[in-house]
N, C-alpha and C positions, 0 to 999 in steps of 0.2 A: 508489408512483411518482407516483400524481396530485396527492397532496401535495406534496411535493419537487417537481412543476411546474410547480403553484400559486403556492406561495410562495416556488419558487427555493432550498429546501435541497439539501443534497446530500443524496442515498441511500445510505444503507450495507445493504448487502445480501450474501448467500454464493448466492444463489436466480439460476440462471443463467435462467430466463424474463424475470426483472425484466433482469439485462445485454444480454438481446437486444432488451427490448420498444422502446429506446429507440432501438433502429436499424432496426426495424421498424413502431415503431406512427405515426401521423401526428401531429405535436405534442408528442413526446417524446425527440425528436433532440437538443435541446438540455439535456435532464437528468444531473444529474451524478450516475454511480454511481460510489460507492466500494467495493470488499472489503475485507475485514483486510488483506492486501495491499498496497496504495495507502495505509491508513492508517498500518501500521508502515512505510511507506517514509517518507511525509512526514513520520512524528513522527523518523525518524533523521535528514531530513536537513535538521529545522528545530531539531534540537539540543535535542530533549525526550524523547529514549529516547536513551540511551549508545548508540555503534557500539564494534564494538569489529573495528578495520578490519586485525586479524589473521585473522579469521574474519566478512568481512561478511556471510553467511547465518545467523549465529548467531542471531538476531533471531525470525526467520522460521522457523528449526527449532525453536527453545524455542516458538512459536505452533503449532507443527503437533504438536509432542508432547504438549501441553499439551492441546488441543484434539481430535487426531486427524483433522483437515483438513487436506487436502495440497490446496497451490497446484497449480497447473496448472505442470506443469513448466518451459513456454517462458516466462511469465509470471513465475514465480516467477527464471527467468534472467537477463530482464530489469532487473528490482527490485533484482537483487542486482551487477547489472553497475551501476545509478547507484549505487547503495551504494558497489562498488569506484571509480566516476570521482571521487567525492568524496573518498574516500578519498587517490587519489590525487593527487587537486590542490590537498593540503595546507588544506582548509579546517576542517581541527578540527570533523569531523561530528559533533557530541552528544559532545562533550568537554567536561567541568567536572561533568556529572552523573555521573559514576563510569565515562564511556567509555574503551576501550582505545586 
């Protein structure tokens, strides 16, 4: 985390101490954590992972089977609710790389 501080990367992390420390510790308010979660959201809906917006949690399941980490379920509700808004408002989420 002191890194990513530092020099303003983002965090990617699954370590829920690191997601608290930043709303707890002094001077780390402003660090950006990311999960797998945030990451497969923003690579669907920057049109670099296919959606396949018949099944918008696909994504997110094949990672948790894959892996055997499960999202947090309200969280992972979330992710999959923009997945759906995009979905539906016709903007060709990660369509042209082999999305449904």
């Amino acid at each position: 985390m002191d890194v990513g501080r530092r020099r303003g990367y983002v965090v990617l992390t699954e370590n829920r101490g690191a997601l608290m420390a930043r709303d707890v510790l002094p001077g780390y308010g402003n660090v950006v954590v990311w999960r797998a979660l945030e990451i497969i959201t923003e690579l669907q809906l920057g049109g670099h992972l296919p959606v396949d917006c018949s099944d918008p949690s696909a994504r997110y399941v094949e990672y948790e089977e894959d892996t055997r980490h499960m999202f947090p379920r309200k969280d992972l509700s979330m992710a999959v609710g923009s997945i759906i808004g995009a979905c539906g408002q016709g903007q060709g989420v990660g369509r042209g790389r082999g999305g449904g």
